[in-house]
VEXGUBA-683956 format. One record per residue (C-alpha): residue in three letters; x, y, z. Coordinates in steps of 0.001 Angstrom, whole numbers, padded with zeros to 6 digits, always signed. Example, Ala and Ser with C-alpha at 12.3 -4.5 7.8 and 13.67 -1.06 7.14 Angstrom:
residues 2
ALA+012300-004500+007800/SER+013670-001060+007140/
//
This chain:
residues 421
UNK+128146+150293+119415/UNK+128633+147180+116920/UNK+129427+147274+113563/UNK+128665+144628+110560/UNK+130727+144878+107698/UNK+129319+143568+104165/UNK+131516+142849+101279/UNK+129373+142301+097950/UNK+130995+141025+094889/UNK+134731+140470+093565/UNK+135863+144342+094086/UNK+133851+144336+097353/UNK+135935+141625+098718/UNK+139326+142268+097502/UNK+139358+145684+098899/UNK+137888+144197+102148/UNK+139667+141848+102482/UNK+142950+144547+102238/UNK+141066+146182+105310/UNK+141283+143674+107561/UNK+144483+143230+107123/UNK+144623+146824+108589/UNK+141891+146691+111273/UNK+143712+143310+112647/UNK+146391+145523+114071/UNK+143984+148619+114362/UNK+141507+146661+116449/UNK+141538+144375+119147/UNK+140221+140962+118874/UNK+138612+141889+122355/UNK+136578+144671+120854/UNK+133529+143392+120324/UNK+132423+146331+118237/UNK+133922+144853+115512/UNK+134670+141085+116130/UNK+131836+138600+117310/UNK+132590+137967+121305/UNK+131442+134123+120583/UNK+133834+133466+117903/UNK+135995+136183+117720/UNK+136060+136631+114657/UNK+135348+139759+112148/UNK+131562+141147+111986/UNK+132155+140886+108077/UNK+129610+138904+105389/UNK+131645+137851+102742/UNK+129141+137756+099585/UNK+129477+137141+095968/UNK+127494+135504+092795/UNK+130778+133265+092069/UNK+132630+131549+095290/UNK+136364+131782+093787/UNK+137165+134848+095848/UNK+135117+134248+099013/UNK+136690+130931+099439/UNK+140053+132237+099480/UNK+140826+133122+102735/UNK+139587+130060+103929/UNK+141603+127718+101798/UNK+144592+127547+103535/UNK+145604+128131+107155/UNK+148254+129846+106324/UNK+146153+132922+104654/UNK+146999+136202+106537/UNK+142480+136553+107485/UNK+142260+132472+108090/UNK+141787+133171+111807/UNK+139905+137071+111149/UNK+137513+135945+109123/UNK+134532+133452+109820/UNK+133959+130543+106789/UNK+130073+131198+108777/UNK+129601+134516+107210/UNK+130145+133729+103742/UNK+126552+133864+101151/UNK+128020+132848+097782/UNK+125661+131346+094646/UNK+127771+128451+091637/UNK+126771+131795+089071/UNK+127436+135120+088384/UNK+125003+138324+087555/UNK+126601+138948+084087/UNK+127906+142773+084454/UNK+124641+143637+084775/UNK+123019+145779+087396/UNK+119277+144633+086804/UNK+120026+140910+087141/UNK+122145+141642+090370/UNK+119024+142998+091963/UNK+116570+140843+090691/UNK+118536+138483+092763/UNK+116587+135550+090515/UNK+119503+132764+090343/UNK+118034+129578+088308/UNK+119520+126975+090855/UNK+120672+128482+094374/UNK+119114+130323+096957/UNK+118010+133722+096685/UNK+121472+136229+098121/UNK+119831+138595+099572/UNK+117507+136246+101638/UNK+120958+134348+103026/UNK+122780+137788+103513/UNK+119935+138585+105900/UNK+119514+135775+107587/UNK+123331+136416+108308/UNK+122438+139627+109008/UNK+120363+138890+111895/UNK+122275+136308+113303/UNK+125497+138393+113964/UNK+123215+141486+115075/UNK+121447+139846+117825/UNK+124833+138794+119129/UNK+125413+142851+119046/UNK+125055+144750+122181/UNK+123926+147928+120288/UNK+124017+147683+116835/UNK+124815+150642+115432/UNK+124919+150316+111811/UNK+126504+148630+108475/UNK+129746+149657+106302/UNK+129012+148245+103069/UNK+131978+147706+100591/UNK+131201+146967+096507/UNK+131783+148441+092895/UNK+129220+150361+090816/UNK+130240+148713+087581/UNK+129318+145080+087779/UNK+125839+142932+088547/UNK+126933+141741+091827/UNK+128213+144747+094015/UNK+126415+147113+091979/UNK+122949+145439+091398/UNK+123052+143072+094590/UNK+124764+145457+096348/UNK+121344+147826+096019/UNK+119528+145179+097115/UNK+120976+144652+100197/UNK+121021+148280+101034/UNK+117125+148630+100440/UNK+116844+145543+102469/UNK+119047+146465+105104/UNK+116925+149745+105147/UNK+113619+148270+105335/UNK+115008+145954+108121/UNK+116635+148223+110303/UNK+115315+151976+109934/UNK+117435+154149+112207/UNK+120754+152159+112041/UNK+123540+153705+109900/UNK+124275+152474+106514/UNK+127674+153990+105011/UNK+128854+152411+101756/UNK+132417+152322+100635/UNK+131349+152623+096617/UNK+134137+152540+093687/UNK+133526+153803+090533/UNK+134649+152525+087464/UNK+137404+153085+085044/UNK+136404+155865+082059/UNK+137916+152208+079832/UNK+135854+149772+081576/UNK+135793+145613+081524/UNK+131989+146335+080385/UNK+129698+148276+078259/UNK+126929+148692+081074/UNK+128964+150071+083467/UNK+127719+153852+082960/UNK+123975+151932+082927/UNK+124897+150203+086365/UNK+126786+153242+088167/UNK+123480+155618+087485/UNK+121770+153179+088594/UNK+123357+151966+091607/UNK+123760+155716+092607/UNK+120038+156526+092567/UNK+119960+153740+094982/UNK+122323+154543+097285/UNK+121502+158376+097275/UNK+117669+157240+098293/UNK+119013+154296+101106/UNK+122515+155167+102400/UNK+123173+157556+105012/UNK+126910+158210+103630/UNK+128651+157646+100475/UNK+132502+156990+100837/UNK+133364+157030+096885/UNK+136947+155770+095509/UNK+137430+157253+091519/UNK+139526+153923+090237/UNK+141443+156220+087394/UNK+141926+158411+089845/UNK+143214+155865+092525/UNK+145249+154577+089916/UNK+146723+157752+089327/UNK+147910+158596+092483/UNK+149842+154517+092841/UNK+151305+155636+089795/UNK+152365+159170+091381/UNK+153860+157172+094500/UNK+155478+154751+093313/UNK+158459+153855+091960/UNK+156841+151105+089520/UNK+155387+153818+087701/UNK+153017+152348+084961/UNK+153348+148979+086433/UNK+150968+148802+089263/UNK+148593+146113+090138/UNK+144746+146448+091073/UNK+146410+144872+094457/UNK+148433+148053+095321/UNK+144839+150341+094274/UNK+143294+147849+096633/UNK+146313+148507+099550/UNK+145737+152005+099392/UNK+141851+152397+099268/UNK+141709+149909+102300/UNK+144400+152407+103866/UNK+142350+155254+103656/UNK+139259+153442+104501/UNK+140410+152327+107419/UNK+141859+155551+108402/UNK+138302+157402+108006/UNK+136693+154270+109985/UNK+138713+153831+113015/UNK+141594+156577+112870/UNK+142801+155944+116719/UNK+143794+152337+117625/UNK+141668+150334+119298/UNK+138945+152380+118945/UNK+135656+151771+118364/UNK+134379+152501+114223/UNK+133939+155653+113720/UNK+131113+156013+112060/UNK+129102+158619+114575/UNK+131487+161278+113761/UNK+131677+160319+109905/UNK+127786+161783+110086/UNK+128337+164752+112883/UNK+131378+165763+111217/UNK+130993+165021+107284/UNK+127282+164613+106126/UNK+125673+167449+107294/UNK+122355+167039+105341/UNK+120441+163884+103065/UNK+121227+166349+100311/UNK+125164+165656+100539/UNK+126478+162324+101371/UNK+129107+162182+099194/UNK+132920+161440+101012/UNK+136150+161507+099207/UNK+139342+160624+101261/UNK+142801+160175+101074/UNK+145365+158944+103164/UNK+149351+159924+102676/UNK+151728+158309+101904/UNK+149734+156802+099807/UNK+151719+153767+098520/UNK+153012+151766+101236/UNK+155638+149853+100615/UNK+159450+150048+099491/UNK+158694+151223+096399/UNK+156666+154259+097564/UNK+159055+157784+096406/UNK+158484+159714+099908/UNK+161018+158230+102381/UNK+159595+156698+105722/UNK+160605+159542+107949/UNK+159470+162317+105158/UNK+159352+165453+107564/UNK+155824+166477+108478/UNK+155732+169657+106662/UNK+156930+167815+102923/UNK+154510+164983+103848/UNK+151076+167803+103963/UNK+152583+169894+101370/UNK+152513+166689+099075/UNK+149089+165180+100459/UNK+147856+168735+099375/UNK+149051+168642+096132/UNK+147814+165366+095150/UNK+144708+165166+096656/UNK+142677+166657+093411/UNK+143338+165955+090073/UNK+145489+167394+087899/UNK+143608+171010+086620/UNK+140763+170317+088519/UNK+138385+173244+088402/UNK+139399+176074+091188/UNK+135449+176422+091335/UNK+135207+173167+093584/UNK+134129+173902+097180/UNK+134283+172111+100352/UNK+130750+171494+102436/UNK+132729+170158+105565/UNK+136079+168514+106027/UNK+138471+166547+108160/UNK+142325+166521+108627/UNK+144082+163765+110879/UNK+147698+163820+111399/UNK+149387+160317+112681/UNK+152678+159466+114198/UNK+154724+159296+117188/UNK+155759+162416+117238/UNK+152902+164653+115974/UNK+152232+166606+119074/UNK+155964+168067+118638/UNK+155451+168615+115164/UNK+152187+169490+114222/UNK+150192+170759+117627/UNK+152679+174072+117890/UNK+152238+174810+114597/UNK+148536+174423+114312/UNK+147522+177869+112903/UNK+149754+177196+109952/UNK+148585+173891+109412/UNK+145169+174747+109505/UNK+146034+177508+106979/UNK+147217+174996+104368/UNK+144774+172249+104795/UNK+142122+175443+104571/UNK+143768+176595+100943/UNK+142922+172690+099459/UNK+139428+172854+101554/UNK+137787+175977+100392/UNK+134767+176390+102300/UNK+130839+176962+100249/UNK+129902+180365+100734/UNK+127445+179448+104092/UNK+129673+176928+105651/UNK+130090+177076+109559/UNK+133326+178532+110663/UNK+134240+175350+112144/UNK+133408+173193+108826/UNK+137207+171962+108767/UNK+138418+169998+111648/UNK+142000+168921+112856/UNK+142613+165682+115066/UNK+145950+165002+115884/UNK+146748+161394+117260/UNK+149920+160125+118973/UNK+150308+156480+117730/UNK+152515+154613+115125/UNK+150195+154488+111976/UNK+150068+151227+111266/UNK+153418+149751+111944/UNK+152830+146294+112663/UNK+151725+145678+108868/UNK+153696+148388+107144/UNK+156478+150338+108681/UNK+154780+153595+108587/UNK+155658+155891+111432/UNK+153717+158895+110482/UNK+150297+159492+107861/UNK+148148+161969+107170/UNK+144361+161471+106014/UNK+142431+164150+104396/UNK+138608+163675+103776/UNK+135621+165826+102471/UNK+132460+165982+101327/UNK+133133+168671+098534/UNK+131650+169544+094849/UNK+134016+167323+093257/UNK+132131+164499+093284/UNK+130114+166633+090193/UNK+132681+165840+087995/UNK+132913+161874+087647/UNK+128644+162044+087556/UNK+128504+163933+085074/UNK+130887+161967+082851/UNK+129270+158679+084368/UNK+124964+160229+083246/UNK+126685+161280+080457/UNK+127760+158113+079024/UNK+124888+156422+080413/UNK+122150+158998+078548/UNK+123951+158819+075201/UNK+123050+154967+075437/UNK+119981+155463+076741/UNK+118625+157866+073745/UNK+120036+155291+071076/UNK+118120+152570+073161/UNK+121342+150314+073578/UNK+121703+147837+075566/UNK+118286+147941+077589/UNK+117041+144686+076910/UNK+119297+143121+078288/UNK+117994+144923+081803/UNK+113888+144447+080590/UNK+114476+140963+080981/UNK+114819+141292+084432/UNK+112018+143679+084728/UNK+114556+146928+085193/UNK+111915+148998+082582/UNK+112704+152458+080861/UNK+111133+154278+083915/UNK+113279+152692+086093/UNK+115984+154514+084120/UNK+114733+157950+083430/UNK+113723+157972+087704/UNK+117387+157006+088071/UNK+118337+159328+085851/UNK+116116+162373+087847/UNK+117585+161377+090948/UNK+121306+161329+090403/UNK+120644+164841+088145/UNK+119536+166460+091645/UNK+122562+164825+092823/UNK+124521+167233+090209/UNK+122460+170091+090705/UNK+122471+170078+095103/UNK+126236+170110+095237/UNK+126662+172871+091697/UNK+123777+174780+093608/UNK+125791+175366+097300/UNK+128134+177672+095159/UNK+124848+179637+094498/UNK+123475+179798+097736/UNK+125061+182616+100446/UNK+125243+182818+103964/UNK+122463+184368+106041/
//
């Protein structure tokens, strides 16, 4: 079951490409879920407005993704979308070719080389034109194209002190979007990414938006293809995580969560300190005891995991449980355990042992909120829309966007209302 990977825009590809740095050593070339039998190289469309960062890897031979990814799969336009969502998906550029209509064409190309295609993984930002607007696009294309295939989107949102002052404007609008054309919503919080580097690492305040990257691609790739050499995982992302169209939204973490030398647990941090800390920084700081869990996963990594962690399973279970409090009608079997006897990934970081905790919970309330907020506030003092008129993104547009992601807010507040049978 194959696999296409899309990367839209400059946060789109700069996380991606950090996951193929991971799923190189996760995957093997000869795995033609994931890389093209004919060329082998990566099912992954490198696309962005601007062609600085989709040229990269493909600059020099010695880049770490020359021979991963394929110079054939890139869609890239001499202009960029302007931080704004509307001219992103009006996908209207004055000189090039329309995106969307190459991304396609790329589309179909790699998926009739597919033996069952099975569905998309879409990376991009909400707060820009190109992954946000574009990004839309493509999903409502991909949608219209291909019906009953999977489309999961790996979706960060922006800072609360953004680059731009349409990024509330473009995140309500992008999530209307993806809440009416994506199956699954994997969503990274960038303040709160941040905030954990800065927990794990010995830099402190000095982190780069490389070492967020590192670590969302780490998780990502975790959730996606947790045993090696597996196929994606994106079957049991739906059986196991997204258990109606009501609640798509996935939040995971993988632990440790910085990965390099300057990371404060120790490599062979014993199993028990390593949960107890994953637990304790997987929320934020004071978050609100109120938030409950729909469904949930737990997997433990390492090479010796069945020692540690299988003979203590009822107590394990019991902690992970205590961060994962259930909704009031959640199954009894809403949390699930894997444990998996492998190095976690040691051939790019010398990580012997991780542990990856995901959820689809009510948590995801609390950056909407803030996000609608923001956006509404502009919205009643009527600033900033022309800018999206021009391209024919109208006032209705809004207030529908606005409807939809509000019944975002008010499914997940309303499972705390809503008791077992």
């Amino acid at each position: 079951m194959s696999t296409v990977f899309i990367q839209v825009g400059q946060c789109g590809n700069q996380v991606g490409f950090q996951l193929w740095k991971f799923l190189q050593d996760e995957v093997s070339i000869r795995n033609n879920t994931v890389f093209s039998r004919a060329s082998e190289r990566a099912r992954c469309i490198l696309v962005d407005s601007e062609p600085k960062v989709v040229e990269k890897p493909f600059a020099k031979s010695t880049h770490p993704l020359y021979n991963v990814l394929s110079p054939a799969l890139v869609a890239k336009t001499s202009s960029g979308r302007g931080n704004n969502w509307a001219t992103g998906y009006a996908d209207k550029p004055e000189k090039d070719l329309s995106l969307s209509i190459s991304v396609m064409d790329l589309m179909r190309k790699e998926i009739e080389q597919c033996d069952y295609y099975k569905g998309c993984v879409l990376i991009h930002s909400l707060a820009g034109g190109t992954g946000s607007g574009l990004g839309c696009k493509l999903i409502e294309k991909i949608r219209d194209e291909y019906p009953i295939c999977f489309i999961t989107t790996a979706s960060i949102l922006p800072s609360e002190t953004g680059d731009t002052p349409l990024q509330d404007y473009n995140s309500v609008l992008g999530l209307a979007h993806l809440q009416q054309f994506a199956d699954a919503i994997i969503y990274y919080e960038n303040d709160e990414m941040l905030r954990l580097v800065q927990q794990f690492s010995k830099r402190g305040s000095n982190v780069s938006t490389h070492n967020i990257n590192e670590c969302i691609a780490f998780s990502l790739c975790n959730l996606l293809v947790p045993q090696r050499n597996s196929d994606v995982n994106i079957t049991s992302i739906y059986q196991d995580l997204v258990p109606s169209e009501s609640y798509k939204f996935i939040d995971t973490r993988s632990f440790p969560f910085v990965l390099d030398k300057q990371c404060t647990l120790q490599r062979d941090t014993p199993w028990n300190s390593l949960l107890e800390s994953s637990i304790k920084n997987y929320s934020r700081p004071g978050e609100d005891l109120t938030h409950s869990t729909i469904c949930a996963t737990a997997t433990f990594r390492g090479d010796d995991v069945r020692s540690e962690i299988d003979r203590h399973i009822k107590p394990v279970y019991n902690k992970v449980s205590s961060l994962f409090r259930p909704v009031p009608w959640a199954d009894k079997d809403y949390l699930k355990l894997s444990v998996i006897q492998a190095k976690a990934m040691s051939q790019v970081y010398n990580i012997d042992r991780c542990i990856s905790l995901t959820g689809n919970r009510t948590s995801i309330v609390h950056p909407i909120v803030k996000l609608i907020s923001s956006a509404k506030a502009k919205f009643q003092a009527r600033a900033y829309l022309h800018w999206y008129q021009k391209y024919n993104c109208s006032e209705a547009h809004f207030i529908e966007s606005f409807e939809i992601v509000e019944k975002i807010i008010k499914d997940y507040q309303g499972t705390l209302k809503i008791n077992s049978i």
